[in-house]
C-alpha positions as CSV (number, residue, x, y, z in Angstrom):
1,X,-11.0,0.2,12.4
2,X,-9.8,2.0,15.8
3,X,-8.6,0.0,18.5
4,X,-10.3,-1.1,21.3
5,X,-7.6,0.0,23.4
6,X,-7.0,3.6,25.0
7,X,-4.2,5.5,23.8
8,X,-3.0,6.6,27.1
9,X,-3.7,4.5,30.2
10,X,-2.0,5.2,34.3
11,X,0.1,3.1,36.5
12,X,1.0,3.7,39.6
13,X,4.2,2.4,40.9
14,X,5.0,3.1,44.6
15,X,5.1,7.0,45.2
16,X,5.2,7.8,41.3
17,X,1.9,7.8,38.8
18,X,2.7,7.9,35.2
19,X,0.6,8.8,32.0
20,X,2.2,7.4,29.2
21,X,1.3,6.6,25.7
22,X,0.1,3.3,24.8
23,X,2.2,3.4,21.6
24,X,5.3,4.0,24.0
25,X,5.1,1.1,26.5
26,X,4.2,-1.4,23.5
27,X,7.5,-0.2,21.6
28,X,9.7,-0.5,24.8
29,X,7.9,-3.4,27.1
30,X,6.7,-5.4,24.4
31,X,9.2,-4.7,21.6
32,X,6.5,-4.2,19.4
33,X,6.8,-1.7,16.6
34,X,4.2,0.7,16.6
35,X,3.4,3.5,14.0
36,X,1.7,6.7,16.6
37,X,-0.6,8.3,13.6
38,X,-3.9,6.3,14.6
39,X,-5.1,3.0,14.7
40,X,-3.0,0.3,16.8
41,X,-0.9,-1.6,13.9
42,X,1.6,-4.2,15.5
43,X,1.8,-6.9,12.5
44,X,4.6,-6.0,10.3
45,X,2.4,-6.9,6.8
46,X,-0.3,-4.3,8.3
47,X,2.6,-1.7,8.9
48,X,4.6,-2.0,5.6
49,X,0.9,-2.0,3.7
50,X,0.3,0.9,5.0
51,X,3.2,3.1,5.1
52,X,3.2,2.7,1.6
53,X,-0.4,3.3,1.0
54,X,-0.1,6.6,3.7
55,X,3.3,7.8,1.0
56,X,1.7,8.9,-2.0
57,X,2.4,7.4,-5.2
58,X,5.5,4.2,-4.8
59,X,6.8,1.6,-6.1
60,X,6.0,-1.3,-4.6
61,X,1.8,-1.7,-4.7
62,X,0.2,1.7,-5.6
63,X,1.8,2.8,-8.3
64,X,-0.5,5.2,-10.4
65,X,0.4,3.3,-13.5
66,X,-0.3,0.0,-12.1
67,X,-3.3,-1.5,-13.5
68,X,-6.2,-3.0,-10.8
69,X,-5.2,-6.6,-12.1
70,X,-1.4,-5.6,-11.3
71,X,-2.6,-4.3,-8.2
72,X,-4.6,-7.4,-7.5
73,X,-1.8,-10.0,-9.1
74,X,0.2,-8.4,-5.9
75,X,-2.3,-8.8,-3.5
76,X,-2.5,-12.3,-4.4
77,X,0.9,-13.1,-3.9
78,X,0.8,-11.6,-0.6
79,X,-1.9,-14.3,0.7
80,X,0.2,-17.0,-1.0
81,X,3.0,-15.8,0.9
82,X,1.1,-15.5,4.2
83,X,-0.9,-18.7,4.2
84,X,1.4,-21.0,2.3
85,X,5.2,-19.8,2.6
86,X,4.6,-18.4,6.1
87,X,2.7,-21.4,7.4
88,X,6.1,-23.8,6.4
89,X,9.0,-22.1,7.0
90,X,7.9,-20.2,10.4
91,X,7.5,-23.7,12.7
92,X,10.9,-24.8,10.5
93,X,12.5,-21.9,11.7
94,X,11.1,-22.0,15.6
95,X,11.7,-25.4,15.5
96,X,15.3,-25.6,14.8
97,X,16.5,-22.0,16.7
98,X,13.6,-21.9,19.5
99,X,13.1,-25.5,21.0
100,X,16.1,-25.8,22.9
101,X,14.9,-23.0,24.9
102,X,11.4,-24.6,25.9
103,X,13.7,-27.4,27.0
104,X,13.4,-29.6,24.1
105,X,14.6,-31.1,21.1
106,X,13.4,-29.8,17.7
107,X,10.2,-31.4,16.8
108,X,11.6,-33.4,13.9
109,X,8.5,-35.0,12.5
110,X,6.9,-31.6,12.4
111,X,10.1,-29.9,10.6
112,X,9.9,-32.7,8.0
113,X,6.1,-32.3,7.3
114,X,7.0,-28.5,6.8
115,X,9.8,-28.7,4.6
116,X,7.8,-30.9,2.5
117,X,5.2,-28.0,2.0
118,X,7.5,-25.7,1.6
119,X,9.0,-27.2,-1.0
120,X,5.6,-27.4,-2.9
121,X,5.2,-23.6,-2.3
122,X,8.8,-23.1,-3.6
123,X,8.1,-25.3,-6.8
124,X,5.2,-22.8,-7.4
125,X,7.6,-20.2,-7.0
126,X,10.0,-21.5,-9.4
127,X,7.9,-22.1,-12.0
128,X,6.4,-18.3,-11.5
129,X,9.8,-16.9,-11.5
130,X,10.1,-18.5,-15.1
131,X,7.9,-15.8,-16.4
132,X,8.6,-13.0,-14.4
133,X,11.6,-11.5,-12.4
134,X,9.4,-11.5,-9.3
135,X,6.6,-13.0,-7.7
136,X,3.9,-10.1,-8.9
137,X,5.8,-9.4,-11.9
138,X,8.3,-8.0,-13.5
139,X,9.3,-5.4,-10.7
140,X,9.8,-5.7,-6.9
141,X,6.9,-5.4,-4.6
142,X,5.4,-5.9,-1.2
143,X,5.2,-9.8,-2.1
144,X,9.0,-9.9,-2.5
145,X,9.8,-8.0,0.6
146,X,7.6,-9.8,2.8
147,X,9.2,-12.7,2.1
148,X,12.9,-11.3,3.8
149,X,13.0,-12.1,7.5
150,X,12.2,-15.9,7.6
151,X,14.0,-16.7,4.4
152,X,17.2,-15.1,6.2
153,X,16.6,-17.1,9.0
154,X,16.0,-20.3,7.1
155,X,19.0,-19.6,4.4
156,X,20.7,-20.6,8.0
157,X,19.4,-24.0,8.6
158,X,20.9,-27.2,7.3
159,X,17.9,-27.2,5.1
160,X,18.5,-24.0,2.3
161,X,19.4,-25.9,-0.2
162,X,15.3,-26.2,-0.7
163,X,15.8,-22.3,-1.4
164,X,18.8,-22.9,-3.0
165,X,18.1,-25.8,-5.2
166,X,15.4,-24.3,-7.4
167,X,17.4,-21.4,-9.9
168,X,15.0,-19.2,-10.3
169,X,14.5,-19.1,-6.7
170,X,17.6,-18.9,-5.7
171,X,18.4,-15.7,-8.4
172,X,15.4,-14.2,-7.4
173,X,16.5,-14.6,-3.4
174,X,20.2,-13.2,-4.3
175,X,18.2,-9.8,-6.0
176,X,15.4,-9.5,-3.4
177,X,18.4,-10.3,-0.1
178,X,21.1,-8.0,-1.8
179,X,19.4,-4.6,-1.8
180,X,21.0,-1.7,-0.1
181,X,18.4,-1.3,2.3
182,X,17.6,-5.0,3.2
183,X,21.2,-5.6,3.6
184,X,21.2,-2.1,6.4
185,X,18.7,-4.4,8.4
186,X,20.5,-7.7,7.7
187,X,23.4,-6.3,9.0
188,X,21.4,-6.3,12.7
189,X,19.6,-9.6,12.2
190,X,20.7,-12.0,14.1
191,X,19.7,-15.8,14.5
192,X,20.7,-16.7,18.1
193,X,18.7,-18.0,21.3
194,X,18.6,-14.8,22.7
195,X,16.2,-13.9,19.5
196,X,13.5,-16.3,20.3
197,X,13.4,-15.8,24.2
C-alpha cells in the first residue's frame, strides 16, 4: 500500500525554502525510524517484518525450510504478543515511568488491572515454553524479539518478579535478553523521564 503522503514536500522559513525528503524530517523531527526504499513504515513490527522478508532467506520467519504451519505458528504468536502482552505491560510501563510527567501519580488501579492480565498472558507463556524453547518453537523468531523493548523496561519496575516468577519465562527472557546484538541496543536503552517526554 503506498502512502498517502508525498515523499518530498517545501517549507519556507524566512529567506530560505527547503526541499527535503519526507523520510528525513520524520527521522530527525519526529524521531521516527523510517526505512527510504518505498512505502512509509514507522511501526517497528511493520519494519522488522519486513526487513527480513526484503533479505532473502533468514532465520527468523521465512526460512525456506520452514513449513506454512511453522510460518503460521509464528505469525500467531506475533498477534498474541501484540494484542495480549502489548496491551498489559505498555500502560504498566507508561504508568509507572511517564505519569509523573503529565503531573500525576501512576494510575494505580489501572496498573493492577494490567498486571493481572499480564500475568494470565505470562501463564500462557509458561506453559508454552514447557514444550518448546520459544514461543513459535524450538528456535528464535520475530515472536521472541518483539517482545524485547517493554520486557526491559518492565524487568525495571517493582513488579518483574511476574516475569521472573514463572521458570520457563524467566530462562526463556535470560536467552532472548542476552544475545550479542540485543545486548548492543540494551546498552543505549534507557528508562528515564527524559524517554517518555
Amino acid at each position: 500500500m503506498k502512502s498517502k503522503f508525498p515523499s518530498t514536500f517545501s517549507m519556507s522559513t524566512s529567506s530560505l525554502t527547503h526541499t527535503r525528503n519526507l523520510h528525513f524530517w520524520l527521522r530527525i523531527l519526529l524521531s521516527i525510524p523510517t526505512p527510504e526504499d518505498g512505502d512509509l513504515l514507522f511501526e517497528s513490527r511493520a519494519i522488522t517484518s519486513g526487513q527480513v522478508q526484503g533479505t532473502g532467506p533468514d532465520m527468523l520467519l521465512h526460512r525456506p525450510d520452514r513449513t506454512p504451519k511453522e510460518a503460521a505458528i509464528v505469525k500467531l504468536w506475533l498477534e498474541v504478543k501484540s494484542h495480549r502482552y502489548s496491551r498489559a505491560i505498555s500502560p504498566i510501563v507508561h504508568q509507572f515511568f511517564a505519569a509523573h510527567l503529565h503531573g500525576r501519580d501512576p494510575d494505580q488501579p489501572l496498573i493492577d488491572q494490567n498486571l493481572w492480565r499480564l500475568g494470565a498472558v505470562l501463564d500462557v507463556y509458561e506453559q508454552r515454553l514447557g514444550a518448546t524453547n520459544y514461543l513459535a518453537g524450538h528456535s528464535y523468531t520475530l515472536a521472541d524479539l518483539h517482545h524485547l523493548p517493554y520486557t526491559f523496561h518492565f524487568r525495571k519496575t517493582p513488579w518483574a518478579a511476574l516475569v521472573y516468577g514463572r521458570p520457563r519465562v524467566r530462562v526463556w527472557w535470560d536467552d532472548i535478553s542476552s544475545r550479542a546484538a540485543f545486548l548492543k541496543v540494551a546498552h543505549d536503552m534507557t528508562t528515564s523521564a527524559r524517554d517518555y517526554e
